[in-house]
C-alpha positions in Angstrom: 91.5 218.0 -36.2 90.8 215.4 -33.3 90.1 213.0 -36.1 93.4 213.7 -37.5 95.0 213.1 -34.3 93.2 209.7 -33.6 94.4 208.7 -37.2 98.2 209.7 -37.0 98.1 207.9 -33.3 96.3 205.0 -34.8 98.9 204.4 -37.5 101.8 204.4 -35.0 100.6 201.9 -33.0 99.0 199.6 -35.5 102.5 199.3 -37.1 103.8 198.2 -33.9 101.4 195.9 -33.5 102.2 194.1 -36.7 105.9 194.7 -35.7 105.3 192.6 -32.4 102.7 189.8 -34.4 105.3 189.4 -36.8 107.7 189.0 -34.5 106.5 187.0 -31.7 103.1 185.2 -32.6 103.8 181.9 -32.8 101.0 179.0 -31.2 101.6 180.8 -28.3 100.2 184.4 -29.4 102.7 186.3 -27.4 103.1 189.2 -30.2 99.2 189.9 -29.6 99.3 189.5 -25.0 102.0 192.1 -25.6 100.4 194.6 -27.6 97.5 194.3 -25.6 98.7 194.1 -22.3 101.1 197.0 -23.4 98.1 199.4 -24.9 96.2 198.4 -21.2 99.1 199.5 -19.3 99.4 202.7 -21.5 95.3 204.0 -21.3 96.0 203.3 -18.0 98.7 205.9 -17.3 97.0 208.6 -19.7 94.3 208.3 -17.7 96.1 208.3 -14.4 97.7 211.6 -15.9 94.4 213.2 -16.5 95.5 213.3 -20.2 92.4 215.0 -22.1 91.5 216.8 -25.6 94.6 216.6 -28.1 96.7 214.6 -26.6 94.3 212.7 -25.3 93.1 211.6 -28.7 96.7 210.6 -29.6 97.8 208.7 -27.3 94.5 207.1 -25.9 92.4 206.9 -28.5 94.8 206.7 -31.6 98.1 205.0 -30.5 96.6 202.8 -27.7 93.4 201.5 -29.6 95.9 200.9 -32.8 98.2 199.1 -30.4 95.5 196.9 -29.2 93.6 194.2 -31.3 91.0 193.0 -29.5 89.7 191.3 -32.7 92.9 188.7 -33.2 92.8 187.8 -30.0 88.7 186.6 -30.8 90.1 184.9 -33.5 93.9 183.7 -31.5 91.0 182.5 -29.1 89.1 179.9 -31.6 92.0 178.9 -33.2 93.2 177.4 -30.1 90.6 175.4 -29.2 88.0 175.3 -26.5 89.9 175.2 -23.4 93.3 176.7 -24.1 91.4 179.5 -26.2 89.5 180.5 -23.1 92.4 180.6 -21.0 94.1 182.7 -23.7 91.0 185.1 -23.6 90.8 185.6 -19.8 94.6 185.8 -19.1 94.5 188.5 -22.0 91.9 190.4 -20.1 92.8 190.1 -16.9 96.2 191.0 -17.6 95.3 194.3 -19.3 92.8 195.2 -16.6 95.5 194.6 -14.1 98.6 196.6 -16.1 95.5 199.5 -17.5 95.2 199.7 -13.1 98.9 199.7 -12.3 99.5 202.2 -15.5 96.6 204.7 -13.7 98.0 203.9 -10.1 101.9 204.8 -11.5 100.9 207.6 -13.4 98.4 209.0 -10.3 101.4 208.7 -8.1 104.0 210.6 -10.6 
């Protein structure tokens, strides 16, 4: 059943991530810095609710890690070139650490 969940989950937020590419990636890669910044700030707060088992799976594990696409922004990365595609990379990750720890500290304090 947990797999089920994980899948259902997964399919949401995949399509919104190809909602958001589609819509906003451009040179810039905005579409992709949303959906990942967006699935950070998410985990965050499911974690900062104690979320576990069933819905845990959902929304974690299936609609965040469908939301988030960790492999386009490898690839966003290279395209770019050496210096802008490393910026691109770290601004990517620090901004999800920083909205996954501001989802956990909003959700803790709910």
């Amino acid at each position: 059943m947990t797999a089920l969940l994980v899948a259902l989950g997964s399919g949401v937020g995949s399509v919104l991530r190809y909602v958001l590419g589609q819509r906003f990636d451009g040179t810039r890669h905005t579409g992709t810095l949303t959906a990942n910044t967006t699935a950070s700030l998410l985990l965050g707060a499911c974690v900062g609710w104690s979320l576990d088992g069933s819905t845990l799976a959902i929304a974690g594990a299936g609609f965040c890690g469908g939301l988030s696409t960790y492999s386009s922004l490898m690839v966003q990365a290279r395209d770019l070139g050496g210096v802008r595609g490393a910026v691109y990379a770290v601004a990517t990750v620090l901004l999800g650490l920083g909205a996954c720890a501001l989802g956990y500290w909003g959700a803790a304090q709910a």
